[in-house]
Residue frames as qw, qx, qy, qz and C-alpha x, y, z in Angstrom:
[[0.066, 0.180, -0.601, -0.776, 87.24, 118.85, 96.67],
 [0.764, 0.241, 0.426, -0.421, 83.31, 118.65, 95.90],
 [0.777, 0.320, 0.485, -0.242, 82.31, 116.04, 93.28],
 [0.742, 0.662, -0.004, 0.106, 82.61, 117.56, 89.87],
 [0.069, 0.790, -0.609, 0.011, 86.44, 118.88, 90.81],
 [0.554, -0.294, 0.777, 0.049, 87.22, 115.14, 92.21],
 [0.649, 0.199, 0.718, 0.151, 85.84, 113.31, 89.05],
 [0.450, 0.805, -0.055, -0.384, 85.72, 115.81, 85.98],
 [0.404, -0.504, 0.745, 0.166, 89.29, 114.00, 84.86],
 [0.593, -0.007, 0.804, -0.041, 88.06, 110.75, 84.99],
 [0.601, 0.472, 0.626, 0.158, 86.21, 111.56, 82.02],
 [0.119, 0.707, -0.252, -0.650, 87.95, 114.50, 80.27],
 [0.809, 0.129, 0.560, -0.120, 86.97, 111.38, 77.63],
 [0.187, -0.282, 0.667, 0.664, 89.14, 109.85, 74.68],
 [0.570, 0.544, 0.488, -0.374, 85.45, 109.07, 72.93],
 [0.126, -0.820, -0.077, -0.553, 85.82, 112.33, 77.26],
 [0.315, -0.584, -0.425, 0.616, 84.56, 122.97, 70.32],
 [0.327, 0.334, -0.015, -0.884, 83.05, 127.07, 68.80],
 [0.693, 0.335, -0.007, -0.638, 80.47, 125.48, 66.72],
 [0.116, -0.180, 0.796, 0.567, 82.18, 123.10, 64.98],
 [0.735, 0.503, 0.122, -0.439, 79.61, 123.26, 62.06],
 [0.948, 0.290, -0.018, 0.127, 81.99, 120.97, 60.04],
 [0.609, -0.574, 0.470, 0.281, 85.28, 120.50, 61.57],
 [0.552, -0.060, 0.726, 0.407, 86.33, 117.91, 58.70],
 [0.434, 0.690, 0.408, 0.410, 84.62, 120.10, 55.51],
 [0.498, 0.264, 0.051, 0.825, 86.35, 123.46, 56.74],
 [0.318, -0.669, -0.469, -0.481, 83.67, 125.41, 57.77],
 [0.448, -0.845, 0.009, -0.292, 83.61, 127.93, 60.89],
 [0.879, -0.304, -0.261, 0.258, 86.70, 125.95, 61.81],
 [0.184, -0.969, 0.157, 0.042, 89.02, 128.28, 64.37],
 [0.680, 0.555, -0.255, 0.406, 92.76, 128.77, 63.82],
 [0.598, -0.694, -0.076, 0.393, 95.45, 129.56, 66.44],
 [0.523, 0.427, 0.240, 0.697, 97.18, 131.57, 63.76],
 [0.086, -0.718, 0.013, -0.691, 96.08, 135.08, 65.78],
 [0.484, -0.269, -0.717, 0.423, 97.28, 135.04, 69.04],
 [0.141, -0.911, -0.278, -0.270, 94.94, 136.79, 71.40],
 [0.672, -0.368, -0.018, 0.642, 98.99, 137.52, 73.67],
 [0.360, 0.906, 0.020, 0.221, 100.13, 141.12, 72.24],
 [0.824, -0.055, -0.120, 0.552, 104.18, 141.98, 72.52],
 [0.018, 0.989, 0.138, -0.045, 104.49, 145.10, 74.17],
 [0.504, 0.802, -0.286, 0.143, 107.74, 146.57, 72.93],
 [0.081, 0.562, -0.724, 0.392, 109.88, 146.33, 75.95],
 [0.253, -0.228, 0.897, -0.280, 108.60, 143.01, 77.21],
 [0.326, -0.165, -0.864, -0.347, 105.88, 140.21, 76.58],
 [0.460, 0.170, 0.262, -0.831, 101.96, 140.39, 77.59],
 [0.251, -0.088, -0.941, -0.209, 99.29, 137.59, 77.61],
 [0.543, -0.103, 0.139, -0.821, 95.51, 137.66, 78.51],
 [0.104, 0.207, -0.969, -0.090, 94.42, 134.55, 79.38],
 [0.335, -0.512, -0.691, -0.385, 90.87, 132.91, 79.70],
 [0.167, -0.778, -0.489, 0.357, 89.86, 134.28, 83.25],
 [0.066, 0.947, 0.143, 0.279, 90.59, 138.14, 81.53],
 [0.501, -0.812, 0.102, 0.281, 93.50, 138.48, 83.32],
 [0.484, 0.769, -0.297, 0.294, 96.73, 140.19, 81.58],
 [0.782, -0.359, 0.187, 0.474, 99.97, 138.62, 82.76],
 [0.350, 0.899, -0.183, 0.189, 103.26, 141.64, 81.77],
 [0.747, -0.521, 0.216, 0.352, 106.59, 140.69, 82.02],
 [0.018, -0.809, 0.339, 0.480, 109.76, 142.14, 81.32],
 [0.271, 0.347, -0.791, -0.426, 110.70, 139.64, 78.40],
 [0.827, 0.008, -0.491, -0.276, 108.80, 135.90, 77.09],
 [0.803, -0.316, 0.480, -0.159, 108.56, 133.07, 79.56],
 [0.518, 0.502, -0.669, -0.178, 111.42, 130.71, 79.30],
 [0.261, 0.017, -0.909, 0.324, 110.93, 128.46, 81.89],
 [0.623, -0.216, -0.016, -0.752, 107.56, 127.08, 82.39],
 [0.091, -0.037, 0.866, -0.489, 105.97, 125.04, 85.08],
 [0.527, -0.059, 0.019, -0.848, 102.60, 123.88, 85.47],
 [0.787, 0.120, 0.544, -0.264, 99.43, 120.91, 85.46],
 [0.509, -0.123, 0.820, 0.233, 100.30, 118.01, 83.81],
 [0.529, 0.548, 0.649, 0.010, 97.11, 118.59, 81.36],
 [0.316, 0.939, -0.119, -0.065, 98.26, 121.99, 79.87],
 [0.201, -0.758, 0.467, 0.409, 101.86, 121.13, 79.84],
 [0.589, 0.017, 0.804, 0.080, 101.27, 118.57, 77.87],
 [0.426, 0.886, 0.139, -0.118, 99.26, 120.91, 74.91],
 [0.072, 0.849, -0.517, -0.084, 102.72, 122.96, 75.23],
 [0.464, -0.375, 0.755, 0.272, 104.72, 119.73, 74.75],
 [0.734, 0.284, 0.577, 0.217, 102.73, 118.76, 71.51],
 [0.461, 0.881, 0.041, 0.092, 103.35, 122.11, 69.69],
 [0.716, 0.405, -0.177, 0.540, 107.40, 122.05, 71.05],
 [0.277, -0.839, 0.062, -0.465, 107.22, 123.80, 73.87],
 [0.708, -0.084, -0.645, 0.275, 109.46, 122.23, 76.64],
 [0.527, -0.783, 0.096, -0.316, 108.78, 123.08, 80.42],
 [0.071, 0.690, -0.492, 0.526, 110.76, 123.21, 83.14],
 [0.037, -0.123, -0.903, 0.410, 108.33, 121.01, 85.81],
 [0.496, -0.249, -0.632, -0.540, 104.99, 119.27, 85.80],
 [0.470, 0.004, 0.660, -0.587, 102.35, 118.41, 88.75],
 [0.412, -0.086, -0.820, -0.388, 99.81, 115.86, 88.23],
 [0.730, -0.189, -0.041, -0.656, 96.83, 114.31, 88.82],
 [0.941, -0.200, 0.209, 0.175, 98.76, 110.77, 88.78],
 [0.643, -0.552, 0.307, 0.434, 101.69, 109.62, 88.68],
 [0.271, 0.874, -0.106, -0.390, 103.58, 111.67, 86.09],
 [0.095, -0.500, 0.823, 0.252, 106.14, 109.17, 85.19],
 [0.351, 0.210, 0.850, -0.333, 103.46, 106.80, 84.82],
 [0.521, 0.671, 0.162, -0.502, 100.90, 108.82, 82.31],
 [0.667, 0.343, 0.567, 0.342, 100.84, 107.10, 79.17],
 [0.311, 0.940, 0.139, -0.003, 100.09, 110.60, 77.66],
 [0.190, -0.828, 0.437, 0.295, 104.02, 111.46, 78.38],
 [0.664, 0.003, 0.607, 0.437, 105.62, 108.34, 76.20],
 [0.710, 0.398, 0.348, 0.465, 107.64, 109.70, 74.10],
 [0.167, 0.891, -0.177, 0.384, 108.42, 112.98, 75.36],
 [0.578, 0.199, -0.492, 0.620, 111.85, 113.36, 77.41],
 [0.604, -0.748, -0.227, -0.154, 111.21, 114.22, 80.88],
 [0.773, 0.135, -0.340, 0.518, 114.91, 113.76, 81.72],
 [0.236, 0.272, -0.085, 0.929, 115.56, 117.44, 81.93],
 [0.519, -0.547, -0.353, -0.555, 111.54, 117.95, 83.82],
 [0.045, -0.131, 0.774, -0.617, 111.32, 118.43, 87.71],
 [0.612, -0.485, -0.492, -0.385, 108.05, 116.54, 88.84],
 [0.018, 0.418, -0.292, 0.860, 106.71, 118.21, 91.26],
 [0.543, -0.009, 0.347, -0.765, 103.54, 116.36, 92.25],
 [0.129, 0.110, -0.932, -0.321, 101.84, 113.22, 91.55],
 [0.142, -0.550, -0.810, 0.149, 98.34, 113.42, 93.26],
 [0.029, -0.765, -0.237, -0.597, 95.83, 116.38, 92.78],
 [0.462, -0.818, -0.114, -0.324, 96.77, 119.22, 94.68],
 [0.698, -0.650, 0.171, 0.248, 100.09, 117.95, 96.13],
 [0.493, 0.821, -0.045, 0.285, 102.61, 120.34, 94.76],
 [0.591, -0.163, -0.127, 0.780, 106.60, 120.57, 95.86],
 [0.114, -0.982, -0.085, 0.126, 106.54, 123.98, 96.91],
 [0.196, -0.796, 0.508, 0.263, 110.18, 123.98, 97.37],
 [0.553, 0.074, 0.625, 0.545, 111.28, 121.91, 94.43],
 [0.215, 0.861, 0.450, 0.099, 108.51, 124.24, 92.49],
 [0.178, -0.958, 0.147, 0.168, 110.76, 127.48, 93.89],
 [0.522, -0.361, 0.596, 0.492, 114.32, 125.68, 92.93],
 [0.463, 0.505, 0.531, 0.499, 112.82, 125.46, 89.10],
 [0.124, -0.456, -0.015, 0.881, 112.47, 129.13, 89.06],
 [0.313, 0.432, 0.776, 0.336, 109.86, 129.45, 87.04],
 [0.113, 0.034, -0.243, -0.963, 108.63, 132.63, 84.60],
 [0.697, -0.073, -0.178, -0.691, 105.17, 131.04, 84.37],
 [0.150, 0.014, 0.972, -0.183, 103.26, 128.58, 85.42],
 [0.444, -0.049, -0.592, -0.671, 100.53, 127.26, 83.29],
 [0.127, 0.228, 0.951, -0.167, 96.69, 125.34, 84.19],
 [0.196, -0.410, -0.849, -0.268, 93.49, 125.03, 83.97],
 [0.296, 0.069, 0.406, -0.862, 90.37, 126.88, 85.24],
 [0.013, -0.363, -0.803, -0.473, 86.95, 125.18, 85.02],
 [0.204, -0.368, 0.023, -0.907, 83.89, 126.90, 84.79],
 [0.378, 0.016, 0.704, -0.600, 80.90, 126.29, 87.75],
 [0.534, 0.546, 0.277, -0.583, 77.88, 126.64, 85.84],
 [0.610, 0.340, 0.616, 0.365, 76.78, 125.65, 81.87],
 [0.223, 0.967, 0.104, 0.059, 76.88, 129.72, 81.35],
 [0.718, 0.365, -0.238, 0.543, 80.58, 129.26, 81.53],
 [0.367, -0.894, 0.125, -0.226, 80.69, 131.06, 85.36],
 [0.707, 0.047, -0.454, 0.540, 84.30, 130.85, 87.09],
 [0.653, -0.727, -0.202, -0.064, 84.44, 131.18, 90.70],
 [0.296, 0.707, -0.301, 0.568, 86.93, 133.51, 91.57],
 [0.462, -0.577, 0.567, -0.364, 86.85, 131.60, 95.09],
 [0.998, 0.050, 0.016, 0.026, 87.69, 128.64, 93.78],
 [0.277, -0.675, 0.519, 0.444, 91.54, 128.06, 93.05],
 [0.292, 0.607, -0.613, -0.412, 93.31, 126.98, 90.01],
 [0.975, 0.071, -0.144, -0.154, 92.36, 123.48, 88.71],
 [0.694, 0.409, -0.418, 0.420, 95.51, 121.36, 90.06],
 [0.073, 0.592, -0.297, 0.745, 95.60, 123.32, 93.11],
 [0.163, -0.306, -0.903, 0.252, 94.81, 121.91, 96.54],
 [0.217, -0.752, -0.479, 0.396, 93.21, 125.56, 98.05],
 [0.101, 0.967, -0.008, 0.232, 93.53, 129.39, 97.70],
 [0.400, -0.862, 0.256, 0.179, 96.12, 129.09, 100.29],
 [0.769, 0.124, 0.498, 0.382, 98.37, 126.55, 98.34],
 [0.506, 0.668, 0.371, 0.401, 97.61, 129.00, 95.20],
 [0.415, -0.904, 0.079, 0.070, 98.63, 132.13, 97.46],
 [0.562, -0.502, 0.502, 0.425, 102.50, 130.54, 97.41],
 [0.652, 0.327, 0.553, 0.402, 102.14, 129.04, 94.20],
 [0.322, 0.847, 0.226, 0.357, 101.72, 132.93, 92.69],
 [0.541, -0.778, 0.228, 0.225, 104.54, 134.01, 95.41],
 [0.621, -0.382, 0.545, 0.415, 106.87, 132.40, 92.92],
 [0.101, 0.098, 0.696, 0.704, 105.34, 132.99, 89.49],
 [0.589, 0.273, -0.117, -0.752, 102.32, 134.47, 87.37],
 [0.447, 0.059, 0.892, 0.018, 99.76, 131.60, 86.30],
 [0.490, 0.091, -0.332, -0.801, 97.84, 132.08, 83.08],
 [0.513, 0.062, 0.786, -0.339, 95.11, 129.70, 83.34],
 [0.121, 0.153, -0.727, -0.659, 93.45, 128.05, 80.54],
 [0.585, 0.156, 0.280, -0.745, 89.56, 128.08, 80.86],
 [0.009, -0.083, -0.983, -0.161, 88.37, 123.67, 80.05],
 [0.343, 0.443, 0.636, -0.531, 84.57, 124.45, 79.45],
 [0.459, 0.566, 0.075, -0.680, 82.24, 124.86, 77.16],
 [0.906, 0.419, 0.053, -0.013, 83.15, 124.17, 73.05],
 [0.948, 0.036, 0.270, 0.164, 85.34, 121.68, 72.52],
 [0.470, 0.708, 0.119, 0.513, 87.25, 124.00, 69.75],
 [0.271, -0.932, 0.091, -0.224, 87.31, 127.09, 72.27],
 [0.777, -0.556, 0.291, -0.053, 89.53, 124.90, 74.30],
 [0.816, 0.098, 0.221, 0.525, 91.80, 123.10, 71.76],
 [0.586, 0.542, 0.069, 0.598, 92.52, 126.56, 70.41],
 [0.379, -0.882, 0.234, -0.152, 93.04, 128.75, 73.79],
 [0.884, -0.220, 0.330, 0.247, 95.91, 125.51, 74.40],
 [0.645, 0.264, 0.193, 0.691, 97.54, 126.35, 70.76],
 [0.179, 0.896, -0.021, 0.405, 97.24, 130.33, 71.57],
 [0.662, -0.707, 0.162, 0.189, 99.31, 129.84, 74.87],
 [0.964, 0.132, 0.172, 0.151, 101.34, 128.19, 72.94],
 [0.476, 0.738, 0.170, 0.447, 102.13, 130.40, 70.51],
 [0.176, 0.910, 0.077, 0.367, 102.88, 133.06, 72.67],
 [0.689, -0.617, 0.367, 0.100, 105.16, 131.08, 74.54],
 [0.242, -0.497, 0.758, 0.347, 107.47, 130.39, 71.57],
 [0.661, 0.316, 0.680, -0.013, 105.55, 127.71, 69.19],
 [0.047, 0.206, -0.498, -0.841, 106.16, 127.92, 65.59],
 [0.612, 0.290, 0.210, -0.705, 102.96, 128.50, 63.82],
 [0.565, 0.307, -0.650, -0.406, 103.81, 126.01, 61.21],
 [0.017, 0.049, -0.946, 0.320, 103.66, 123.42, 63.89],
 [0.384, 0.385, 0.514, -0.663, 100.52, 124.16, 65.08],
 [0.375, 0.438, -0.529, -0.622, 99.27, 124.26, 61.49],
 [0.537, 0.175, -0.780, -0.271, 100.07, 120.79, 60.38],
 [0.103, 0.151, 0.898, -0.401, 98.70, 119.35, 63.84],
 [0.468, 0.404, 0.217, -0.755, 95.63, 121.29, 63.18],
 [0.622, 0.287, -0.446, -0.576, 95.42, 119.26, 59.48],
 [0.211, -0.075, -0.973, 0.061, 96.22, 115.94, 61.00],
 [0.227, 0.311, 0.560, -0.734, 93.07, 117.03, 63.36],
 [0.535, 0.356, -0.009, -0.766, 90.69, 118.36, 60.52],
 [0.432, 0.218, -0.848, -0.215, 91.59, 114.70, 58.64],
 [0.053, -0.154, -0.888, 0.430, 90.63, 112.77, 62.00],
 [0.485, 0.363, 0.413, -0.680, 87.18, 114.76, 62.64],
 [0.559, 0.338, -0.441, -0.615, 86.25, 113.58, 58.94],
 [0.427, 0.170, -0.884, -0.088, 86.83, 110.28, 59.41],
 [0.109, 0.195, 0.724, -0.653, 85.15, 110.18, 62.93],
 [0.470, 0.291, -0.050, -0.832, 82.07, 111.73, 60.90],
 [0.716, 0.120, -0.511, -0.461, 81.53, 109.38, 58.54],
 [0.231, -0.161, -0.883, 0.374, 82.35, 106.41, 61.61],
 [0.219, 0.173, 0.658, -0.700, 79.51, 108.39, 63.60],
 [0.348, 0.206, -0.682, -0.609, 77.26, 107.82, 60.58],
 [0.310, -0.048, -0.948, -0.045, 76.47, 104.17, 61.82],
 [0.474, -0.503, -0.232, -0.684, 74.29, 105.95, 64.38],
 [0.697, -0.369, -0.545, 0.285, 75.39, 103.83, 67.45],
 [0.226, -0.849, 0.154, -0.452, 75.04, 105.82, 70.65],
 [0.386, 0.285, -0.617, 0.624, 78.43, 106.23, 73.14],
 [0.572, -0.728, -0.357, -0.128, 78.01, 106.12, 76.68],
 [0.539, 0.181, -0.585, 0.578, 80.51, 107.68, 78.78],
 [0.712, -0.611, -0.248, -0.242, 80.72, 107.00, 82.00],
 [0.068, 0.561, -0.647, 0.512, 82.87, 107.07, 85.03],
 [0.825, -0.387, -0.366, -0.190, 81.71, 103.98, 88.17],
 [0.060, -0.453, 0.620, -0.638, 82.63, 103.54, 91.69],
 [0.010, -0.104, -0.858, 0.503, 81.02, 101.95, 94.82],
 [0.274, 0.399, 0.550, -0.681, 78.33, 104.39, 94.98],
 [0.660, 0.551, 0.458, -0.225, 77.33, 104.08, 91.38],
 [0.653, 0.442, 0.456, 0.414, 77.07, 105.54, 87.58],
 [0.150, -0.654, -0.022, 0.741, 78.39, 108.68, 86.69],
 [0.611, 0.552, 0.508, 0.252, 77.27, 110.00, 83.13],
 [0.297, -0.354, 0.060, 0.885, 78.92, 112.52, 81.59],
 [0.473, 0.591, 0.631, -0.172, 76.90, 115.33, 80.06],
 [0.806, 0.306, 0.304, 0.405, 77.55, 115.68, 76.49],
 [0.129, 0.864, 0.208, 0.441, 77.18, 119.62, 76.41],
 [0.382, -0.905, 0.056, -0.178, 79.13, 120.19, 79.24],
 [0.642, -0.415, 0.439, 0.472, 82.62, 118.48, 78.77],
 [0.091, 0.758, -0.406, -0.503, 84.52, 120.14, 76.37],
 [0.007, 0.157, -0.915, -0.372, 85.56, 116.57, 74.32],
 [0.341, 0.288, 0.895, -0.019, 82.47, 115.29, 74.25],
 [0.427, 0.779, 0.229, -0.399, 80.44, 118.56, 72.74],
 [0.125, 0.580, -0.556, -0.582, 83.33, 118.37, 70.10],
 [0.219, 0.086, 0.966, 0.105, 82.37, 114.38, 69.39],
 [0.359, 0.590, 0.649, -0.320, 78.81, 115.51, 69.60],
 [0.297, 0.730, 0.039, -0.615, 79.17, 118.34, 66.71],
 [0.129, 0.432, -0.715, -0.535, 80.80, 115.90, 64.42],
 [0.762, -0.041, -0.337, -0.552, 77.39, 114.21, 64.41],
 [0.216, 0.083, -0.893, 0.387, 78.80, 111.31, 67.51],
 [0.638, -0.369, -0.352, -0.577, 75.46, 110.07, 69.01],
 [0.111, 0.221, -0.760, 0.600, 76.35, 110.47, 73.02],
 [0.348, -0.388, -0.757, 0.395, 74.23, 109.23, 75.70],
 [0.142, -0.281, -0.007, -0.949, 71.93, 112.19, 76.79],
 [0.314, -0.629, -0.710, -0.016, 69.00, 111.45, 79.57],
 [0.050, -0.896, -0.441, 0.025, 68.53, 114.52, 80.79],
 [0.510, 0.289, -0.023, 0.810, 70.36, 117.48, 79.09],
 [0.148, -0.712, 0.070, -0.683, 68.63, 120.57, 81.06],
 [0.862, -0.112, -0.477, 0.128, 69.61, 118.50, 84.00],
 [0.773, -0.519, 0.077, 0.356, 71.98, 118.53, 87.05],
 [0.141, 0.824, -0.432, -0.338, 75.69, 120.30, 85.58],
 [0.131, 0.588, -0.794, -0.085, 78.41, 118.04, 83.92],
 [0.063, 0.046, -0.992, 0.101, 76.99, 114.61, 85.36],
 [0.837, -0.280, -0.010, -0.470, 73.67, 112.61, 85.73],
 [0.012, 0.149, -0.953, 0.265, 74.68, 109.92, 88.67],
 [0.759, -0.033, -0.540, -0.361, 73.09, 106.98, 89.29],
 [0.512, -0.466, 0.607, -0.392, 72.97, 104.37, 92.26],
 [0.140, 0.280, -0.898, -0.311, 73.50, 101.57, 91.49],
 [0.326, 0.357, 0.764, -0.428, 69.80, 100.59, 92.32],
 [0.481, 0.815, 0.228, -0.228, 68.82, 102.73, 89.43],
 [0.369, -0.409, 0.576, 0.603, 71.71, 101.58, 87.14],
 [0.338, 0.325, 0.758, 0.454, 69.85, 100.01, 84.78],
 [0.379, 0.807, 0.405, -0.201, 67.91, 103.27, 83.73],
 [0.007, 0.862, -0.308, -0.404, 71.75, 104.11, 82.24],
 [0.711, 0.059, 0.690, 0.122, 71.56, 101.02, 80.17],
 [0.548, 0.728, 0.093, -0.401, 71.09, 103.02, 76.36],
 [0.235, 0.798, -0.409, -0.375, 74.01, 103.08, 74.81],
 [0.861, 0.472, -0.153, -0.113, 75.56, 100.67, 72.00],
 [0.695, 0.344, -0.400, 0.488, 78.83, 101.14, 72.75],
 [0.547, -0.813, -0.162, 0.115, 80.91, 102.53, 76.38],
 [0.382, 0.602, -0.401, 0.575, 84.25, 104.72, 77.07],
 [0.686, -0.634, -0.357, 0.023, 84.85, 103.81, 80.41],
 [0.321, -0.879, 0.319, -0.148, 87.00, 105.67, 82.92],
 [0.840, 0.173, -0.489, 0.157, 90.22, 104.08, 83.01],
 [0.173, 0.282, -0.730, 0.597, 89.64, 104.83, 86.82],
 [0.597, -0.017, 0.102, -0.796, 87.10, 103.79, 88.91],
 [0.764, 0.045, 0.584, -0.271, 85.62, 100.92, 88.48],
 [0.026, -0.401, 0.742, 0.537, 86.43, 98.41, 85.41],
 [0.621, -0.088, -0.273, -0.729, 84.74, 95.88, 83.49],
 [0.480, -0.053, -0.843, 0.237, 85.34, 92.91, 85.84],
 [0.129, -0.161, -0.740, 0.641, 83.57, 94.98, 88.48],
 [0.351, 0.147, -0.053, -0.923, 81.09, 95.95, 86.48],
 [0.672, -0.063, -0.649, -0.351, 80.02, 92.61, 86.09],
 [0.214, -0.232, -0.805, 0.502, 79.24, 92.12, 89.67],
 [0.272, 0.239, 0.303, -0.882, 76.72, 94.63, 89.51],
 [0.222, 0.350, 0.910, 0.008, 73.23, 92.99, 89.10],
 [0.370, 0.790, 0.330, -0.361, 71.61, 96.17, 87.68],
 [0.186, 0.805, -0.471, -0.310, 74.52, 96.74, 85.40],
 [0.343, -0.327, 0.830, 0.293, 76.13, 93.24, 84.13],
 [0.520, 0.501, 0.660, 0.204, 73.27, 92.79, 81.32],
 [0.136, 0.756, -0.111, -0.630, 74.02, 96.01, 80.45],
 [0.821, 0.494, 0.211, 0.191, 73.85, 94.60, 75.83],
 [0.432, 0.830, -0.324, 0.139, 77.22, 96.69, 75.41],
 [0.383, -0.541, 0.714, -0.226, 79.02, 95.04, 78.16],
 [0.761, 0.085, 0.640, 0.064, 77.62, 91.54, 77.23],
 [0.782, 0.537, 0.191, 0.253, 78.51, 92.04, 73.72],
 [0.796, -0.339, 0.037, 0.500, 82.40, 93.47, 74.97],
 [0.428, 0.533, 0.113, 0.721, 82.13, 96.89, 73.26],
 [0.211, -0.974, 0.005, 0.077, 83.27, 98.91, 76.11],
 [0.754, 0.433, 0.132, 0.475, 86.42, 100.69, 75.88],
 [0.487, -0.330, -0.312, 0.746, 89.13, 102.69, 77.86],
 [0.013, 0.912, 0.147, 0.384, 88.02, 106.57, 78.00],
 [0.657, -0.188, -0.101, 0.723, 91.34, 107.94, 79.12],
 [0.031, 0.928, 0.062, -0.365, 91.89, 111.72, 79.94],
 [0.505, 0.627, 0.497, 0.323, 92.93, 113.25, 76.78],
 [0.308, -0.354, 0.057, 0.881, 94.94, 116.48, 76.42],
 [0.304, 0.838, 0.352, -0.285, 92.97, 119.32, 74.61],
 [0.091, -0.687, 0.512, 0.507, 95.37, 119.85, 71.69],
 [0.558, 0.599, -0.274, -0.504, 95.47, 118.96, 68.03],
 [0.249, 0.455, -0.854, -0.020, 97.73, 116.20, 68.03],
 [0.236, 0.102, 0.884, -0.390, 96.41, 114.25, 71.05],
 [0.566, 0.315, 0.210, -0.732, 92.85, 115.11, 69.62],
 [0.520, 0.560, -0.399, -0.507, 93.65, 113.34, 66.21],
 [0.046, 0.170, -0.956, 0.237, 94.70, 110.28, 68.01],
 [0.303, 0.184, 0.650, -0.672, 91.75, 110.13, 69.95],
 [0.588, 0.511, -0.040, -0.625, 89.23, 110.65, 66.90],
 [0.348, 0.430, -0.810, -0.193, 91.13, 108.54, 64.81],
 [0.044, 0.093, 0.953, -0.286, 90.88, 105.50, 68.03],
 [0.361, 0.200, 0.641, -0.648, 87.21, 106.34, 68.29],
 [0.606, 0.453, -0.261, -0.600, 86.12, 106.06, 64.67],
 [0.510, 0.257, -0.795, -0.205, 87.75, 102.73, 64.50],
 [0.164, 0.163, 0.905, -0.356, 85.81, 101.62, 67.76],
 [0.569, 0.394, 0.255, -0.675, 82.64, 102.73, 66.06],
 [0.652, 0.399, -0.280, -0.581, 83.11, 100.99, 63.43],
 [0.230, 0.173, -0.946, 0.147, 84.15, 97.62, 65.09],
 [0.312, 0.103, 0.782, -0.529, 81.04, 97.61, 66.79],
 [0.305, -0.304, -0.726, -0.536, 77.39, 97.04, 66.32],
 [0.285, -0.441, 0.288, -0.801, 74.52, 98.03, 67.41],
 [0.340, -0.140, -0.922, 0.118, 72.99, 95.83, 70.40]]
């Protein structure tokens, strides 16, 4: 798995979407109220972000899929069938409070998927993720499905079901509302969706006026070999933070894709930011204080860093998130 596939995750950031030109004043904001899915008389039809048209003889009742999209479909009432993961699925904070009871987990480490538990669920669909290569939003139609170890892996995995895939790039918006159109056309009542969507448009307001204060976020992601920055324009949460006026870290936006990295020799030129969202993998802040280019880092010595947990792309979870990050912006100061 090169680089960005192994660490994109780490910082799918809780901080880490079309314009948002004013999320929290109404404006340009998108709805999931038109699914792009059409119902062809004698059975059910869905186009999903890579352009492909999944047709089947009646709606998917029994869906399967990555832990990060089933989740979406669990906040709007969807209920699947079996989940794979990135970690351990019993484990993911993001599940508390939904019932798993009745859920085959299938997988607990990227890429390692019960085939034959995967075939016993019998699954009409199976739902994930596609990201894109490039900042022109390219997908590499030799790549496989996010979640997926290989092509061959994906090979079986479509032996047993159609996958619609759900395209994690670009704005921030694009992405929360491709999640509530699946939804939909898997069964979701629009009123659901709806009232998540207002808890959401409440949260971005409030995040606004928190980003106000003008303190700038760093997220980041650390290891052995160094700093990983995430760039702001190129993860899907963070360009949504960034349009509600969130002052992110940025050293070099026509850059490298998705990440400027660092060595830890040249940590300290990723020293800017007021506040941090650290990976809550990877290195922590006990081990960030061992690093002599990085332990004077003024947000670390002045203890405003702060978990940056992956983050489901969906209204609810979003509104959390926004909500948590406005009240770390405004606990801090700038340093």
């Amino acid at each position: 798995m090169n680089l960005i596939r192994k660490l994109r995750p780490f910082v799918g950031v809780l901080l880490g979407v079309l314009v948002l030109a004013a999320c929290s004043s109404g404006a340009g904001a998108p709805t999931a109220s038109a699914p792009a899915s059409t119902s062809a008389p004698a059975g059910w039809s869905y186009t999903d972000d890579t352009g492909k048209t999944i047709t089947l003889d009646r709606k998917p009742e029994r869906i399967a899929g990555f832990a990060d999209q089933v989740l979406s479909l669990l906040s709007y009432g969807v209920q699947p069938v079996a989940v794979f993961g990135r970690v351990d699925v019993k484990k993911d904070p993001r599940f508390a409070g939904y019932d798993l009871s009745a859920v085959k987990i299938l997988g607990n480490s990227y890429g390692e998927i019960d085939l034959e538990g995967l075939a016993e669920a019998q699954p009409d669909l199976i739902v994930t993720a596609v990201y894109p290569s490039d900042r022109e939003g390219t997908i590499d139609p030799k790549a496989a499905y996010y979640g997926l170890k290989d092509l061959e892996q994906q090979k079986k995995v479509l032996e047993l079901a159609p996958v619609a895939a759900v395209k994690v790039g670009g704005k921030g918006l694009d992405v929360i509302a491709s999640n509530a159109r699946l939804a939909v056309a898997l069964g979701a009542e629009q009123a659901k969706v709806d009232a998540a969507k207002a808890s959401f448009d409440a949260a971005a307001g409030k995040l606004r006026e928190a980003a106000a204060s003008g303190l700038e976020i760093t997220t980041m992601y650390a290891d052995a070999d160094g700093v990983y920055l995430v760039k702001p324009e190129d993860e899907p949460q963070t360009e949504l933070y960034k349009s509600l006026g969130v002052k992110l870290t940025e050293l070099k936006p026509d850059g490298p894709y998705y990440w400027d990295i660092y060595s830890w020799e040249n940590a300290g030129k990723a020293m800017t930011g007021d506040v941090i969202l650290l990976s809550v993998e990877g290195y922590q802040v006990d081990d960030l204080n061992k690093q002599a280019t990085f332990a004077k880092h003024p947000a670390l010595r002045a203890g405003q860093v702060f978990p940056n947990a992956y983050t489901s792309m969906d209204y609810s979870a979003q509104a959390k998130s926004m909500d948590q990050l406005a009240a770390w912006l405004t606990q801090s100061k700038k340093v």
